[in-house]
Structures are given as C-alpha cells and as structure tokens.
N, C-alpha and C positions, 0 to 999 in steps of 0.2 A: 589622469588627474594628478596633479603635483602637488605635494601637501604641503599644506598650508598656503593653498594658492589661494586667491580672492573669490577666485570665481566661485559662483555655487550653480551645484549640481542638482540636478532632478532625474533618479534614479526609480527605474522600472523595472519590475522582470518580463525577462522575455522568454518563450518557450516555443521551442523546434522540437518538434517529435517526443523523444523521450529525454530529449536533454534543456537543461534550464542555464540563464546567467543572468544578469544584471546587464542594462544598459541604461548609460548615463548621457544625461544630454548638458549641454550649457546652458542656463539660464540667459545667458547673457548674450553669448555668439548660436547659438541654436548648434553649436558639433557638437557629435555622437562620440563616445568611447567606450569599451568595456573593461570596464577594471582585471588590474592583473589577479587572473582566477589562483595563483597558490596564495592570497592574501581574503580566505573566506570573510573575513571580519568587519575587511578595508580600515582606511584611514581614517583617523578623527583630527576634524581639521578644527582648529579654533574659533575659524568663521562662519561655522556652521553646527549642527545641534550639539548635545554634549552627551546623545547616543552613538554610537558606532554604527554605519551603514552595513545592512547584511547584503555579501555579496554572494552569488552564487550558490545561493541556498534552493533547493526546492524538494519537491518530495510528489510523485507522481506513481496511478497503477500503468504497469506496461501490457497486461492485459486485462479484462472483469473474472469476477471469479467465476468458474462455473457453474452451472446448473446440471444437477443431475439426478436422473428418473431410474431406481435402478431394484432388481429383486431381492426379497429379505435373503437373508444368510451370505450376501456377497458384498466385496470390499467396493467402500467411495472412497475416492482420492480427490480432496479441494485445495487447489493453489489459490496462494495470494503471490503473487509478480507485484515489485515494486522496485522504482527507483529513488533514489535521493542522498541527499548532500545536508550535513551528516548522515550516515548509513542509516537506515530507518529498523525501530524492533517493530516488531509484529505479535498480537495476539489476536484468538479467535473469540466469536461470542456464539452462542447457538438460543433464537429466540431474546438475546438482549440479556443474557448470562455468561459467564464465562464459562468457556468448553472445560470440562475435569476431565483431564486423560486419565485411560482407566491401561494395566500394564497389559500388553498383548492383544488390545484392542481399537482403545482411540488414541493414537501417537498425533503428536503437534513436531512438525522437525524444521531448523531452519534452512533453510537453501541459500543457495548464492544468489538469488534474486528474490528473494521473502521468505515464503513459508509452506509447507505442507501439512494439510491435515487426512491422516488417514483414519479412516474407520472398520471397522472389519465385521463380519459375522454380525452384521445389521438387521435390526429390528425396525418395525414402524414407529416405534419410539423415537429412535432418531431421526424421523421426518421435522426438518424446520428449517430456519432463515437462519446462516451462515453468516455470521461477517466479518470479513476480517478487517481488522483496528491496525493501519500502520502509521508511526509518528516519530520524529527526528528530533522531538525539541523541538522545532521551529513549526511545526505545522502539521497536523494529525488528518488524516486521509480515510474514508471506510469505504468500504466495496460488500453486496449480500450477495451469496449464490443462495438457491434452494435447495436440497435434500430432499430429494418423495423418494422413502423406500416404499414398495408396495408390497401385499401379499404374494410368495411365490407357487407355483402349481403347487398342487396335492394329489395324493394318488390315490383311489379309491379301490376298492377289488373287483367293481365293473367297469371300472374304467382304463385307460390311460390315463398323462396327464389333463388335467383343466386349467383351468386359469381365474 
C-alpha cells in the first residue's frame, strides 16, 4: 500500500495458528497485500480515515488453562500461555477476585509465554474458577481452569490410609 495513494483499502485480520496479521485488499482492483509488519501502526493516508490502521496486532491463548483435581496439602501449578502483539500482561482472578499472593505460598510469576500461578500446601479453600485476564492494549482475552482440592487420606489407629 503506497501512501498516500488513492486507492482505499479494506483491511482484516487474518489468523494462522498462533500467529496473526492484517490483510488488506483493494477496494477498487480486489488485490490483496500485507502490510509491512515493522510498521505496527501502518500509514495514515489522507484519503482515508483520520484513525491510523492497526496492523499486526493480535492477542491470542496458545493453550486453555488447566484443570486441576488434586489432594489438600500438595502444590497446583496453573499456566496461562499467551501470545500477542504488543506483549500481553497477565493477571489472575480466583472466583471473579483478584488472586493476593501470600509469601511462600501463592506466587503469581511471569514466563516467557504468560504466567504461572503456583499454589502450595492447599486447602479446600482454594477450590474455585481460575482465570487468567490477559490484555495488550488492544484487546483483553480470559481463559478459567478449575481447582478442586479435595480431602486427603487420614489415618486412623485401626486403620491404614482411607480416603
């Protein structure tokens, strides 16, 4: 697209797997083009809005979060996997609250592809809906895992363990 050209454009994104871009078509001749991806912003042409076209923006999960069924007193580990254009933050909610990390227990850490949320030395208290909040500026994503911690064995003096 040559700026400040006459033509105008009708621009879409397009998404392959976990990667995103823009594609632009001519209004006018029906060819396709993708704009040059180091110009996230693209051009502002005169002849057209007097917003700037976002190019190559997106923000997608590259997996769901997981689900996990696990016994009291033992550590959960919940990824959030994300990609996107600007880099996306990430935070978690638990039940539709924000997770309070507690020190030596609930750590929130970021990774090179989202987030980590660990739990440790779990109670049934922490049974609930997970979700991780991830957002770029341009477009905020959520994904829930569940937590069911359950009751773990106990030991009785006629017994072994139960469950």
């Amino acid at each position: 697209m040559a700026r400040g050209s006459a033509l105008r454009w009708l621009c879409v994104p397009a998404v392959w797997a976990v990667a995103a871009l823009l594609l632009c078509v001519s209004r006018a001749s029906g060819q396709a083009e993708v704009p040059d991806s180091s110009d996230p912003l693209g051009q502002l042409d005169g002849h057209d809005s007097p917003v700037p076209t976002l190019k190559g923006y997106f923000l997608n999960f590259l997996e769901p979060v997981n689900n996990i069924t696990i016994v009291q007193g033992q550590t959960a580990i919940l990824h959030c996997k994300v990609a996107g254009n600007p880099p996306p933050s990430v935070r978690w909610l638990k039940n539709d609250a924000p997770v309070v990390q507690e020190p030596r227990r609930v750590i929130i850490r970021k990774t090179e592809y989202g987030s980590r949320l660990r739990i440790q030395d779990l109670d049934t208290t922490d049974t609930g809906y997970y979700q991780c909040v991830a957002t770029n500026g341009v477009k905020t994503i959520t994904a829930t895992g569940v937590l069911f911690v359950r009751l773990g064995p106990t030991h009785s003096p006629n017994h072994n363990f139960q469950m």
